[in-house]
Structures are given as structure tokens and as C-alpha cells.
TORLUM-711735 format. One record per residue (C-alpha): x, y, z. Coordinates in steps of 0.2 Angstrom, whole numbers, plus 5000, padded with zeros to 4 digits. Layout:
% TORLUM-711735
XYZ ...
//
This chain:
% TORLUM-711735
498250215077 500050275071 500150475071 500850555054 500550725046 500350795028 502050785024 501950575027 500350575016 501550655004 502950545005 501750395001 501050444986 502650514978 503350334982 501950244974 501950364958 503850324957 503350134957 501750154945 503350214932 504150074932 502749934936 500949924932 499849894946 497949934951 497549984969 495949904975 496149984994 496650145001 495650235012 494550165024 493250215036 493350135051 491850055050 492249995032 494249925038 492849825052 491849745038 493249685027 494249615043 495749745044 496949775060 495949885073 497450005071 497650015051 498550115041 497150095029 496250225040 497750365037 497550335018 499550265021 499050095014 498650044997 497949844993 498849814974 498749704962 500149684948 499649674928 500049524920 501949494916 502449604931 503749524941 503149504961 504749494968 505649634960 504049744964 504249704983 506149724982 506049904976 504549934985 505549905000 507050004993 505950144990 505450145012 503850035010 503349875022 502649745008 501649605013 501049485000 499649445004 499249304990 498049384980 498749574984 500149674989 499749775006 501049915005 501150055019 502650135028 503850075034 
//
């Protein structure tokens, strides 16, 4: 599992509040135990499990491609995923 501190945690929230500005998105994962990232087939070593991963979907109307462009801008890694957006750092 990656190593981060408070400061990291920090980093990645003010980076999605900066997107929720500008796009509207729900998050349908953040944290998860380990034995709930197991159940749902996540990566042994998840950032999921640090609370440094969020599952999104975009509202109607917002555009995917500019999302993941500035998500990337912003220091994100954005995966679509087909029916979410896995964001995490870089």
C-alpha cells in the first residue's frame, strides 16, 4: 500500500472541491475497508483504502473529457472506467 500523510489527505480533497466548482459529479466510492475493496474486486494495494480514491460519476450535460483533462491538470491520475471516473493521485 502507497505511504502518505495528513497533508496528502489534504491535498486531495481541496483538489476535488476545486473540481466540484466547476463540474457536478457524485462520488459513489471513497474509502474502503479492506475487506470491503475485496468484495467489490479492488487492487490488493488501493488507494481506496487511504481515502485518496473517489469512484465519480458526472451529472448529465457535464463534459468527460474536459473533466479528466482538468482533473489531470489539477495532479489527478483519471481512469475512465465506463460507467465512473476512478480519480486518485498522481
Amino acid at each position: 500500500m502507497p505511504s502518505y500523510n495528513m497533508a496528502s489527505i489534504f491535498d486531495f480533497v481541496h483538489v476535488l472541491m476545486l473540481l466540484g466548482l466547476r463540474f457536478r459529479f457524485s462520488v459513489t466510492s471513497w474509502g474502503r475497508s479492506p475487506a470491503r475493496n475485496l468484495a467489490v474486486g479492488g487492487h490488493v494495494n488501493s488507494y481506496h483504502m487511504l481515502f485518496l480514491a473517489v469512484d465519480i460519476i458526472l451529472d448529465a450535460g457535464e463534459d468527460k473529457v474536459i473533466f479528466i483533462s482538468d482533473a489531470k491538470r489539477l495532479g489527478l491520475s483519471a481512469l475512465d472506467e465506463g460507467d465512473h471516473i476512478h480519480l486518485q493521485p498522481s
